[in-house]
SESEKOL-256757 format. One record per residue (C-alpha): x, y, z. Coordinates in Angstrom, 3 decimals, m for minus. Each point is the difference from the previous one (the first is absolute). Layout:
BEGIN
@px=X | py=Y | pz=Z .
...
This chain:
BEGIN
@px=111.835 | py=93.014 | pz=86.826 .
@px=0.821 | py=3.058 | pz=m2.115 .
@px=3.723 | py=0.438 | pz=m0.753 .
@px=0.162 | py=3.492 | pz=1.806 .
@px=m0.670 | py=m1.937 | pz=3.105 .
@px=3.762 | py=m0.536 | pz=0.739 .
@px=1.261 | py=3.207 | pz=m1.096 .
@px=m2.343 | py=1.614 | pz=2.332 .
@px=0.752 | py=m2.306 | pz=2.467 .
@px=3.223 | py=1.303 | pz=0.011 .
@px=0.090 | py=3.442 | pz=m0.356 .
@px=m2.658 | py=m0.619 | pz=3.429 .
@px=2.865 | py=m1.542 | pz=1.646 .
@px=2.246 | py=2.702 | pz=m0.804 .
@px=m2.432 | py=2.552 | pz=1.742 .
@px=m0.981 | py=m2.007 | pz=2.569 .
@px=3.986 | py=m0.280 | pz=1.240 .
@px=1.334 | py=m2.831 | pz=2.605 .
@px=m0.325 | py=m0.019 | pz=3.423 .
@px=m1.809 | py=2.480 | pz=2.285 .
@px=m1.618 | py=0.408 | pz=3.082 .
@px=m0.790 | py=3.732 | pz=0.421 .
@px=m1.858 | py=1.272 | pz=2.957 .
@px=m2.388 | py=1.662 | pz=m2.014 .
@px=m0.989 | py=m2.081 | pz=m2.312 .
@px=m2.804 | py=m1.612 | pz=1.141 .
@px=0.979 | py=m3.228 | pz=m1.909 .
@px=2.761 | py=m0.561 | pz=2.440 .
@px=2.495 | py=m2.839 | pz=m0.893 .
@px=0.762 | py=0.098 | pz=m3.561 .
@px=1.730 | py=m2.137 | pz=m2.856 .
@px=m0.590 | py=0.740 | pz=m3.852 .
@px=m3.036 | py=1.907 | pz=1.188 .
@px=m1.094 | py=m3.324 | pz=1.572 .
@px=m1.001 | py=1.145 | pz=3.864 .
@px=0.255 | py=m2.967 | pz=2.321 .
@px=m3.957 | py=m0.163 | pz=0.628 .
@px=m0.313 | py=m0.441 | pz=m3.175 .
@px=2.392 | py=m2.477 | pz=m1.191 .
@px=m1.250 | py=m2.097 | pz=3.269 .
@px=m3.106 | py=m0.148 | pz=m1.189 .
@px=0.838 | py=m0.731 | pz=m3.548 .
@px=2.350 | py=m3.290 | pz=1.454 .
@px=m2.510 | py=m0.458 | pz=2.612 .
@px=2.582 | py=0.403 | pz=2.902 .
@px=1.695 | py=2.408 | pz=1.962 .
@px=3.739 | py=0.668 | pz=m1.115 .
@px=2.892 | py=1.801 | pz=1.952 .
@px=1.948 | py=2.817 | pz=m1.209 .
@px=2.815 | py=m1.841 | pz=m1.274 .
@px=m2.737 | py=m1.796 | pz=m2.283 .
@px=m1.483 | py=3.108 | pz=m0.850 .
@px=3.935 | py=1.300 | pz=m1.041 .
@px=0.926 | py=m3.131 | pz=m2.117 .
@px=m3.182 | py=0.530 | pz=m2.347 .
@px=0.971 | py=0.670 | pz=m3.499 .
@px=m1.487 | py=0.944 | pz=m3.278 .
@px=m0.596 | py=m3.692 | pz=m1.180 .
@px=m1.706 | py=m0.891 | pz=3.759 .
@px=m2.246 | py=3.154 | pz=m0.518 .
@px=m1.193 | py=m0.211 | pz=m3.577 .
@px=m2.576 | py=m2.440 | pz=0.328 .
@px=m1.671 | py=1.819 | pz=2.926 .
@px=m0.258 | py=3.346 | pz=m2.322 .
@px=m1.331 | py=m1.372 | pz=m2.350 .
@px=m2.674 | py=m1.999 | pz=2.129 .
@px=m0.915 | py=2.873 | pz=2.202 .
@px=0.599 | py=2.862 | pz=m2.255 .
@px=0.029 | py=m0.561 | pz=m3.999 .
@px=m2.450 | py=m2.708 | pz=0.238 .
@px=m2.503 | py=2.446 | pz=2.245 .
@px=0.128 | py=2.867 | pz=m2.073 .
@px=m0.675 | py=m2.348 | pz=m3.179 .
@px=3.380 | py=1.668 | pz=m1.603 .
@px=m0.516 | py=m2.880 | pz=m2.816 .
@px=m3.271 | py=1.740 | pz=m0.973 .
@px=1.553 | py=4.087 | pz=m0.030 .
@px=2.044 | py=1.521 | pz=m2.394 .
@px=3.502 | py=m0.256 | pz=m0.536 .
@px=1.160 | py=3.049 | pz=2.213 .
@px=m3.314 | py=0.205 | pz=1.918 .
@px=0.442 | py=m3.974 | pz=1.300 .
@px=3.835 | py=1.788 | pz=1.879 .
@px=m1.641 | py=2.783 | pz=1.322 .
@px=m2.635 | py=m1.365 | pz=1.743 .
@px=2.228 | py=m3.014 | pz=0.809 .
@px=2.034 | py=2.363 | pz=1.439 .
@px=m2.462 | py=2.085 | pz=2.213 .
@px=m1.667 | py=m3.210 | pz=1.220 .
@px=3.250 | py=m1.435 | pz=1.560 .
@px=0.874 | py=3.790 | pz=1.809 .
@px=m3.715 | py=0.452 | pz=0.730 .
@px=m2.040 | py=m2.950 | pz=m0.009 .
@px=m1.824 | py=m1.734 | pz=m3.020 .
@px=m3.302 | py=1.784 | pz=0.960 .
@px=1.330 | py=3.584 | pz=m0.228 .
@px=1.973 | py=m1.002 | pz=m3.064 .
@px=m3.433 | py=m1.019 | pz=m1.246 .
@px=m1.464 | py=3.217 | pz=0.788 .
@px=2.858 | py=2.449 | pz=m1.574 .
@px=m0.785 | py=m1.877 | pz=m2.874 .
@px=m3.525 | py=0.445 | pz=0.069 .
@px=0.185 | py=3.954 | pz=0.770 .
@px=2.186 | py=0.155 | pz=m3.121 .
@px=m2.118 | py=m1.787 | pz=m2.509 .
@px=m3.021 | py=2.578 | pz=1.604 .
@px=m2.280 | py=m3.429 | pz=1.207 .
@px=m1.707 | py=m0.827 | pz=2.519 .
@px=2.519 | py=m0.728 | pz=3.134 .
@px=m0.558 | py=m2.809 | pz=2.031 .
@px=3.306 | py=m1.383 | pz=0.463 .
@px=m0.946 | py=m3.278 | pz=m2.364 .
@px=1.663 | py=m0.449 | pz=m3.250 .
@px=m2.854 | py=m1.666 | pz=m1.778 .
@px=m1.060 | py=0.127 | pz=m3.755 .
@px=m1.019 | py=3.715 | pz=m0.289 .
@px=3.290 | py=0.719 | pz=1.437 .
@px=1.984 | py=m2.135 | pz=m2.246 .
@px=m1.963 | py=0.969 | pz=m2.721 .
@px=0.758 | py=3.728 | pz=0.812 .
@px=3.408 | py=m0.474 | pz=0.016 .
@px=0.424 | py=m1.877 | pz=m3.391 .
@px=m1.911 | py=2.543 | pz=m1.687 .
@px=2.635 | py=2.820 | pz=1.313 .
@px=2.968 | py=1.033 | pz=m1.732 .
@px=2.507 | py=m1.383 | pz=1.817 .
@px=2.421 | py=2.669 | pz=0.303 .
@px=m3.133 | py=2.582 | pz=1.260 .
@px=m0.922 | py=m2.463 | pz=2.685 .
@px=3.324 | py=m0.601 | pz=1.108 .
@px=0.219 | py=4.058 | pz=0.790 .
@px=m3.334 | py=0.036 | pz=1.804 .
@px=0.974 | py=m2.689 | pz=2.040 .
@px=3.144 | py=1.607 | pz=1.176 .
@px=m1.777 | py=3.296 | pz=0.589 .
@px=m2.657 | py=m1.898 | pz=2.235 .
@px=2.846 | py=m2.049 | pz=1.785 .
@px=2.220 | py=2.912 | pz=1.011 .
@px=m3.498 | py=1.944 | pz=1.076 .
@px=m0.787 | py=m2.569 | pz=2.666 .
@px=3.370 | py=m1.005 | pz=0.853 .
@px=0.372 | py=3.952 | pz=0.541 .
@px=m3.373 | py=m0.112 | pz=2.476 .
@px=2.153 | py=m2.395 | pz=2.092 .
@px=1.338 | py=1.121 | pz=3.512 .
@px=3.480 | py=m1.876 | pz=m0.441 .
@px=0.504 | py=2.027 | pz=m3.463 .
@px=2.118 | py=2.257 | pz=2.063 .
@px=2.460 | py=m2.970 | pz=0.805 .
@px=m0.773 | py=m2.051 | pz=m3.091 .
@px=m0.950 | py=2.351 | pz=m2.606 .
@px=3.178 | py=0.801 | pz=m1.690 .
@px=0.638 | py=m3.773 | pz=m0.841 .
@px=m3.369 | py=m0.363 | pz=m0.814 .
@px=m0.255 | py=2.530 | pz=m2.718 .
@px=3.049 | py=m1.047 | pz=m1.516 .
@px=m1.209 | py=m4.237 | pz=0.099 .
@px=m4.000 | py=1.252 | pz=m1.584 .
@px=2.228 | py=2.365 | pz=m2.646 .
@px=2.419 | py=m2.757 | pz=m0.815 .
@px=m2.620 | py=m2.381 | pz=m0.114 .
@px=m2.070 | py=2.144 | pz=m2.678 .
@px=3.021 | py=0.013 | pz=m1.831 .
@px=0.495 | py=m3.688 | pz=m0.142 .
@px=m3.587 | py=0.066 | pz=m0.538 .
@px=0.187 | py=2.114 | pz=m3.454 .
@px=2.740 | py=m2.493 | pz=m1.676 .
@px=m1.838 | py=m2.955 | pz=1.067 .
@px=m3.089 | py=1.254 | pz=m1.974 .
@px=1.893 | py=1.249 | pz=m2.751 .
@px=1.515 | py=m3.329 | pz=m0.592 .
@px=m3.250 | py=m1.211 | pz=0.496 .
@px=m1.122 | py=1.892 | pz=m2.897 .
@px=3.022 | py=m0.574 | pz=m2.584 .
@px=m0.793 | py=m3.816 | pz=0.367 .
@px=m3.504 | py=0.458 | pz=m0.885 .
């Protein structure tokens, strides 16, 4: 695992807050970003709400990392890049992550990080990619209909994200 896996982790964790169960989110019951379908089927059980409210950041690591960091091959991306699309593929799936990425680098977009993807993005200058990324996030996050309720947080999370982003890469690049 690449060391910006935990400081990503929990700048995530920051964004994604505590507890929540708005009415229009559409991922209902909330913990750490966790929604209770999905930490159900990650345990393989259903939970009750006072489960769902005693999760905490040590509970919900391993489950990131499985279902998001591991997905999006975040090992295999660029310092910077591996947050960002860490980042989209927890708020918007893995698949869509996937895909922002993909429109960025300019290849073909299928929603698959394979080699040509991979290969794409190491060959990018980090800091570039990073930017393209963001514009391409905030684009479709802006074609959503809940941007009107969600959109001011949003912009702020992608924008503070791309920030993050930028020192991780820079780092990235002093060490090398």
């Amino acid at each position: 695992m690449k060391p910006t896996f935990v400081p990503a982790m929990r700048f995530l964790l920051r964004h994604e807050g505590g507890w929540s169960n708005h009415p229009k989110d559409k991922g209902g019951m909330t913990n750490l970003g966790v929604t209770k379908r999905a930490w159900e089927d990650h345990i393989g059980h259903a939970v009750s709400e006072t489960e769902m409210r005693d999760l905490t950041a040590d509970i919900v690591t391993p489950f990131y990392k499985k279902r998001y960091w591991d997905v999006v091959h975040a090992d295999e991306l660029p310092s910077g890049v591996d947050y960002c699309v860490f980042d989209a593929a927890v708020n918007s799936g893995p698949s869509k992550a996937v895909r922002l990425l993909q429109d960025a680098l300019g290849v073909r977009i299928d929603g698959q990080l394979g080699p040509k993807t991979l290969l794409a993005a190491r060959d990018s200058p980090a800091h570039s990619l990073v930017a393209n990324y963001t514009t391409a996030r905030l684009d479709y996050l802006h074609s959503l209909p809940q941007w009107s309720t969600f959109g001011k947080g949003w912009q702020r999370r992608v924008e503070e994200v791309e920030q993050e982003a930028i020192k991780f890469a820079t780092n990235a690049e002093a060490m090398s």
